[in-house]
N, C-alpha and C positions, 0 to 999 in steps of 0.2 A: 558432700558438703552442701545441705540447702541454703538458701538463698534469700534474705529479707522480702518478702513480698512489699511492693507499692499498695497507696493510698489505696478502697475499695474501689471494685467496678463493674460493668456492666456482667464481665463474662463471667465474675463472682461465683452468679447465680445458674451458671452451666457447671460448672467445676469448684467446688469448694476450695477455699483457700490454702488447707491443711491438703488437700490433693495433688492442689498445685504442687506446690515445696515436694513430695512425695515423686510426684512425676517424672520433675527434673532431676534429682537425689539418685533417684532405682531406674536405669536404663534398662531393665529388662520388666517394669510393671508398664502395663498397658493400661488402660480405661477403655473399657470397652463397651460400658451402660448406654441404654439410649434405645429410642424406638428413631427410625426417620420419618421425616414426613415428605408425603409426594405431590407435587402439583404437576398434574396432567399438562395443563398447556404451557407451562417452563419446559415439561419432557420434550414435547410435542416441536417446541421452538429449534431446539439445539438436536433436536435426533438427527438431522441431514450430517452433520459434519460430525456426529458419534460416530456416525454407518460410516464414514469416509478413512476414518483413521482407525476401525477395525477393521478394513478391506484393504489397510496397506501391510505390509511384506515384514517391517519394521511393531506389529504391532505388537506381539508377546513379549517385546523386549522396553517396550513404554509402557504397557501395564505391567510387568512384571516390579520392573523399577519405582515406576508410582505406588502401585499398592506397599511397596517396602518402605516408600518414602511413608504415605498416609499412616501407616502404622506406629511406625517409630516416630514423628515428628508434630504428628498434628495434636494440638491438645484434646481430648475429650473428639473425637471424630464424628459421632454418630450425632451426638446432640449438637455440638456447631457447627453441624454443617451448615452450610449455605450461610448462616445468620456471620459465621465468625469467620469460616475458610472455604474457598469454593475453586471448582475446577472448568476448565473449559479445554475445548477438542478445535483445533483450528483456528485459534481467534486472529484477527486481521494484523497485520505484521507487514513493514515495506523491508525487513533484513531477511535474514535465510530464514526457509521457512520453520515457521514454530507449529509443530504437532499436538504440545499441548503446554498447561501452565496448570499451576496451583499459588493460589493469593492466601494471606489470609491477612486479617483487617484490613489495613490501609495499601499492602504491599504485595510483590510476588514477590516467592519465595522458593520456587522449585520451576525450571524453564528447560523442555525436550523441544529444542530446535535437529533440522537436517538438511546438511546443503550438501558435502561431500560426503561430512560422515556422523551420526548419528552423535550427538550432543546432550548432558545433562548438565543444568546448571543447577548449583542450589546455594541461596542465601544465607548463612548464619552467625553468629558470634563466637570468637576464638579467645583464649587468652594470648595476649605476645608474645608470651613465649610458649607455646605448641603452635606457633604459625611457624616457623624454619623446618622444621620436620615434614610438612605438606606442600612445600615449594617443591621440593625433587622430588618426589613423588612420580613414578611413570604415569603417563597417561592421566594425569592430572594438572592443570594450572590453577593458579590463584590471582585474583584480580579486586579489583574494586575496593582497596583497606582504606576505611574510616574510622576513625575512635568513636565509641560507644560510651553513655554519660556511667555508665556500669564496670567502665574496666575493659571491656571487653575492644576489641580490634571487630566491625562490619566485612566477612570477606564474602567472595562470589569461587565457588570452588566449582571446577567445571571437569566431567568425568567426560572423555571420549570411550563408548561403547557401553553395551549395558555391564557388561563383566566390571570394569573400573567402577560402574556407579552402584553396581551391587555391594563391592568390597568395602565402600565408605559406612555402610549400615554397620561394619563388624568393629569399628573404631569408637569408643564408647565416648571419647572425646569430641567427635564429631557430630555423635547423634545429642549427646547434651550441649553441645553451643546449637544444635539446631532446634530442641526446644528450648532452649533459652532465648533465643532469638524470636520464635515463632510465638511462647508463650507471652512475650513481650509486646507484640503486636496487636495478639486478641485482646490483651487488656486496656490496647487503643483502645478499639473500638471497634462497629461491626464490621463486614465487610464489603466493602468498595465495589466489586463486582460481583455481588449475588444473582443479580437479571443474567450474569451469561453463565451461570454453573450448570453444568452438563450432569443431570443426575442419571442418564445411560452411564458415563464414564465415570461416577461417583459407585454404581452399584459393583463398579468393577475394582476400584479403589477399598472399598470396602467389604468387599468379600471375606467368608472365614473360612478358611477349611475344613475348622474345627467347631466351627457353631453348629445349631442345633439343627434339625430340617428346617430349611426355610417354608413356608405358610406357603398356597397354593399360588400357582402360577398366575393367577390373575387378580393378584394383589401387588401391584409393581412397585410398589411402597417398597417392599420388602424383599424384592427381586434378590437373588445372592449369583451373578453367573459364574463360573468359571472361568479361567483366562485359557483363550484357545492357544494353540502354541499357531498356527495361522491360519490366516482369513479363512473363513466359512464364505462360502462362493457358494454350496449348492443348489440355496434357493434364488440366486441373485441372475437377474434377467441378461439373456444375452446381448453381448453388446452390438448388434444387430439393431435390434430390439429397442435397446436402449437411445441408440444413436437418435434413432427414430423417432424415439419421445421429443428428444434433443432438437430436430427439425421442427417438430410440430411445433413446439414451444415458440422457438425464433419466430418460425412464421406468423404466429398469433401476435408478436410482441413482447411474451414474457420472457425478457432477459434475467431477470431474475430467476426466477424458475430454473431457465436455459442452463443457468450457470450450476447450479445445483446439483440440477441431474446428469450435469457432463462430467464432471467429478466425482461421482459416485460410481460412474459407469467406467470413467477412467480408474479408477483407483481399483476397484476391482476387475477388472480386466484388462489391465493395460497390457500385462504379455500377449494374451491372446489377441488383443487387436495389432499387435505390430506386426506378427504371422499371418491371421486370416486377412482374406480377401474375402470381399463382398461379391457372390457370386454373380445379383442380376448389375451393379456398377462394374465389377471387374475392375476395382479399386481395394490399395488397402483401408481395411476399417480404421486402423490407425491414421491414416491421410483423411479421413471421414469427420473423425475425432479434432483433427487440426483445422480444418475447414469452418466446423463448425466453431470453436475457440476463435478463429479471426473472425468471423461476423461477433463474436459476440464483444470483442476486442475495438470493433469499427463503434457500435452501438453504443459504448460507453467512453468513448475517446474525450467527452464534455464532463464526466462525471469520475471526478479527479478519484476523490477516496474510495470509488470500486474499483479503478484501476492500479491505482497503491494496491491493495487487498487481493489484488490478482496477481501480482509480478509472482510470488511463491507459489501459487497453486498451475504457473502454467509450467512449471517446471516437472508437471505432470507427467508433460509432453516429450519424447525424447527426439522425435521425426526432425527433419531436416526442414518441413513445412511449418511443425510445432516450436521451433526455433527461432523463426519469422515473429510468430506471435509473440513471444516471450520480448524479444527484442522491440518489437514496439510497444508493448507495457515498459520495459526499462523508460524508452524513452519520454511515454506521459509519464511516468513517474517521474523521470525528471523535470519535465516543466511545471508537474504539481508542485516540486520545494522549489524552483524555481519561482512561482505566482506568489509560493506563501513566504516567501520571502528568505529562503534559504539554499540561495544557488549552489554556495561548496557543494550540501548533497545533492542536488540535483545532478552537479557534476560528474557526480560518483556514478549514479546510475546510467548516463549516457556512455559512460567511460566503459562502463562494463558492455553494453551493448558494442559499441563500436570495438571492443575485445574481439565479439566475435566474428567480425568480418575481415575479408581479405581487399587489400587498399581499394582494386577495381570495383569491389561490390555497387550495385545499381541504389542500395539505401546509403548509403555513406555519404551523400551532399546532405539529403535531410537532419542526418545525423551529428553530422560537422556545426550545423546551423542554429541545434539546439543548444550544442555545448558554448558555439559561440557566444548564442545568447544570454548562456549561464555565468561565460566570462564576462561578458558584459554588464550584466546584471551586480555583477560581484565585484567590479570597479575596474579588472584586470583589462584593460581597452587593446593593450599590445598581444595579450594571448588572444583575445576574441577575433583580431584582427589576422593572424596569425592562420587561425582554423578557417577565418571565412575566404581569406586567398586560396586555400587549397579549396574549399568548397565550392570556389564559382571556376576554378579548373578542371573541376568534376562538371558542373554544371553546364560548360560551354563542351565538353566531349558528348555528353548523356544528350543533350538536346531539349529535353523537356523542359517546357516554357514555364509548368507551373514552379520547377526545382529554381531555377532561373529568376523567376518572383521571387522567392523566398528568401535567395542568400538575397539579392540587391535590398527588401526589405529590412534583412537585418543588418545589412551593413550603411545604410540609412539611418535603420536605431541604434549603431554603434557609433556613428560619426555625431549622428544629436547628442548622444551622452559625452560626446570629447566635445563639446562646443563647435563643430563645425559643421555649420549651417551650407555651405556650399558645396563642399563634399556629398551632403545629405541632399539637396539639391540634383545633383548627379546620377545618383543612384536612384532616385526615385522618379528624374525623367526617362532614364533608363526603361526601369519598370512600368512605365505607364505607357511608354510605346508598344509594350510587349504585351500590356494588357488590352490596348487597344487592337492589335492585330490578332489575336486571338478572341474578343469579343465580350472580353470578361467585366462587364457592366460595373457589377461588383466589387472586385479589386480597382476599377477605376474609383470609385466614390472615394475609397478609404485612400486611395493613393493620394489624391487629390488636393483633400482638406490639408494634409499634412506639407506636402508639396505648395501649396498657399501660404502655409504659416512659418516655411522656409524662406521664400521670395520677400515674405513682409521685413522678413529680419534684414534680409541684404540689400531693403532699398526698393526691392520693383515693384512697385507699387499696383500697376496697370497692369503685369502679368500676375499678380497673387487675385488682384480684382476678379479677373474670367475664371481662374481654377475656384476660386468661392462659387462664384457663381453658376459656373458648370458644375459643381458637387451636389450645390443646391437644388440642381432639377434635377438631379438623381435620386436626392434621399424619399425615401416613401415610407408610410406606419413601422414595416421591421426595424427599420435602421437604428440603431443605440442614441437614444434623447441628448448625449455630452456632448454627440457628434455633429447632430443639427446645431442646436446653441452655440458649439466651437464654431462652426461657418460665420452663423449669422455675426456672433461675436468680429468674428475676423471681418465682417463686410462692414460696420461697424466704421470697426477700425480704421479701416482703407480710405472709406469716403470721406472719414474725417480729415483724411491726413489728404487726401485731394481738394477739399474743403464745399465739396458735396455734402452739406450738412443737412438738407430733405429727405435725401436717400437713405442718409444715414440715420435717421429718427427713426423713418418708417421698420427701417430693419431691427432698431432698437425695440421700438415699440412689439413686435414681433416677441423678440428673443425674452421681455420681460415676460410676458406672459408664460412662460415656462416655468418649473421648478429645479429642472436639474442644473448641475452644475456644467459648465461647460468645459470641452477640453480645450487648451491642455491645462486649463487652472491656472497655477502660476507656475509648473511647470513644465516639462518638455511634453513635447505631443506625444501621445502613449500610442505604442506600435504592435498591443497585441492583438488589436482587433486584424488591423493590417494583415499579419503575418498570417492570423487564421483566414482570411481570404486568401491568402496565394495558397493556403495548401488545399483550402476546398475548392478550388482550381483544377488542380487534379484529377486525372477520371481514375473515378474511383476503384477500387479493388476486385477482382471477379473472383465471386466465390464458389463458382461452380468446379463441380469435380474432374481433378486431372483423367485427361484421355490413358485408356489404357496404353 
């Protein structure tokens, strides 16, 4: 039964109208017309993370599935690509990781995630009544039902293995609500993510078995490969070799890069490196592998959305050292929805890290301090309060001054957000002895200001005075501009209310001269600078290689 087509549109002029209706109607006619076109530096962009997901174990079984999907489901393939449906290998993801996707217009519409076990999701339109028949379905669930202005029921039908997502192509029900669905899309409009279509993993997508010889090799336009049944490893550099690139890179600075080529090297050699040993270290390569991954983990610790985009890929890693890393990506990931204003998940991520340690482990105060803060953040005051008692129980066995900073920081910023200013008091004379006795200049500054703007509240006037003022010959050029101004601000304040009104002008007259705005504004003094000085307190991590 064809289908009224809508008003005209752009993708009209890819696929005639009278095709369209055809398309959907005859589930076994293809459209297969079309020359493609190549653009070198689009290839050139996305080939790292092409190479990365044909050197995994899982890949015969993602192109195999994709190209059945592209076949059956995309409209007119060859000539909308890119402009109406595009594919990408890797794209950045903070949930399990996603191997690949297919969009077209405005949407995805086909999703191969892998966390435990190899995942196919795909987008389309049902009628309501053939949705009951696909609920029990083994090895299939259905999610996500929206009504559609057409009749149709939006569902997300997810195949665990490739065998289940192969068998949904032989259901003719299926594959027509998926161009129904799909064809409805391009007739939005073009698509949304064209700049990341992966035309490596497009050539693979679109392959024929039955097409004619493809034109000479060095026409990539036209490239046809075959789907390997698994990775081609024999030209691919030892991971030796490889590692080594991987150091040089660090050393120079290029993180980027770093990251690139450890992925590449891991994916395709990851068994071998968990066997071999590095003859002249006399270490495993896979300990080599994780090594490097924590420096590149330290380096980006400031640069939230690369390390969102890392938590999947370090799941590379299987080491007991690659573990480590994984689990401190969870945890900036968690402070990243945490900053952006969505602690539930940040919660989420800390929770899973803290999964995998055992109660004594030496990272669980840190740990404890983030989620706190997530509670905190998220209004829950009695759970945050809750997590940071055990965490300065850990704190006072562990010894470490800088762990020690951090919970009394946060439980500082937990007691500011319950309105008690003398509590918060407490905990950050606490910490500012501690900072004094160890020499940390720096955490003194940040302790300080905030510990002034505690005392003004409860009255002491003459002790908020000296900690302004003592903060004040600390600050120098680096220091955050809110944080000067919040001082002067607060000195301001004090003389007025002593009724040193010269002192008070001149500090005035200072602070005008600035643009930024001061902390805490009109409200509480923000404690994440704080917090990140007690943890760069810390001596830092050694990333030299375990002794044999």
């Amino acid at each position: 039964m064809s289908e009224p087509l809508q008003l005209p549109c752009d993708f009209d002029g890819v696929m005639s109208p009278a095709q369209q209706v055809r398309w959907v109607a005859e589930v076994d006619w293809r459209d297969r017309d079309g020359l493609r076109v190549d653009d070198p530096d689009l290839r050139g962009r996305h080939a790292p993370r092409a190479e990365q997901l044909r050197a995994m174990v899982v890949w015969a079984d993602v192109a195999a599935v994709l190209q059945r999907y592209v076949r059956a489901a995309i409209p007119a393939p060859r000539r909308s690509e890119r402009a109406f449906w595009a594919c990408a290998c890797l794209p950045d993801s903070d949930e399990a990781m996603v191997l690949a996707r297919v969009d077209v217009g405005p949407a995805d519409v086909c999703t191969v995630t892998a966390d435990d076990e190899l995942t196919f999701s795909f987008r389309l339109g049902l009628d309501p009544l053939d949705l009951p028949r696909f609920a029990t379905r083994a090895g299939l669930s259905v999610a996500d039902l929206r009504s559609r202005p057409a009749g149709d029921i939006e569902v997300v039908l997810s195949a665990v293995g490739a065998a289940a997502a192969l068998g949904l192509f032989d259901d003719e029900v299926i594959v027509r609500g998926m161009r129904r669905f799909n064809l409805d899309l391009a007739r939005r409009g073009p698509c949304d993510t064209a700049d990341w279509h992966s035309l490596a993993l497009a050539d693979v997508l679109l392959a024929e078995s039955d097409a004619p010889a493809a034109p000479s090799p060095d026409d990539a336009a036209y490239r046809e490969p075959s789907i390997p049944g698994s990775p081609d490893t024999s030209d691919a550099p030892r991971i030796d070799d490889a590692l080594a690139e991987v150091d040089r890179l660090l050393a120079d600075g290029h993180y980027d890069e770093a990251r690139e080529a450890l992925t590449v090297a891991l994916a395709r050699r990851g068994a071998q490196a968990v066997n071999d040993v590095d003859p002249a270290e006399g270490t495993s390569l896979h300990d080599r592998a994780a090594y490097a991954l924590r420096e590149i983990a330290d380096a980006i610790a400031d640069d939230d959305p690369a390390v969102l985009a890392w938590v999947p890929r370090a799941k590379l890693l299987r080491a007991e050292s690659a573990g480590a890393v994984l689990n401190d990506l969870l945890v900036l990931a968690g402070r990243f929805h945490r900053r952006g204003g969505r602690p539930a998940r940040g919660i989420e991520f800390v929770a899973r890290a803290l999964g995998h340690f055992e109660e004594r482990h030496a990272s669980i105060t840190l740990l404890l301090v983030e989620l706190a803060r997530c509670y905190t953040a998220l209004g829950d005051l009695d759970a945050a309060q809750t997590h940071l008692g055990v965490a300065l129980r850990h704190a006072s066995v562990e010894g470490a001054h800088s762990t020690r900073l951090a919970v009394r920081g946060a439980l500082a910023e937990r007691h500011l957000r319950a309105g008690d200013p003398a509590a918060a008091r407490e905990d950050l004379l606490s910490a500012l002895g501690l900072a004094r006795e160890h020499h940390h200049l720096a955490v003194c500054l940040h302790l300080l200001a905030p510990l002034a703007w505690c005392e003004e509240r409860l009255g002491f006037t003459d002790e908020a005075v000296s900690r302004y003022a003592e903060a004040l010959a600390l600050l120098d050029g680096p220091s955050p501009p809110g944080l000067l101004r919040g001082v002067l601000a607060g000195l301001v304040r004090c003389h007025d209310r002593r009724g040193d009104t010269p002192t008070a002008d001149a500090y005035l007259r200072r602070a005008e001269l600035m643009t930024e705005r001061a902390w805490p504004d009109e409200g509480l003094w923000p404690c994440e600078s704080l917090l990140d000085a007690c943890l760069v307190a810390r001596t830092p991590p050694s990333h030299d290689l375990p002794s044999e």
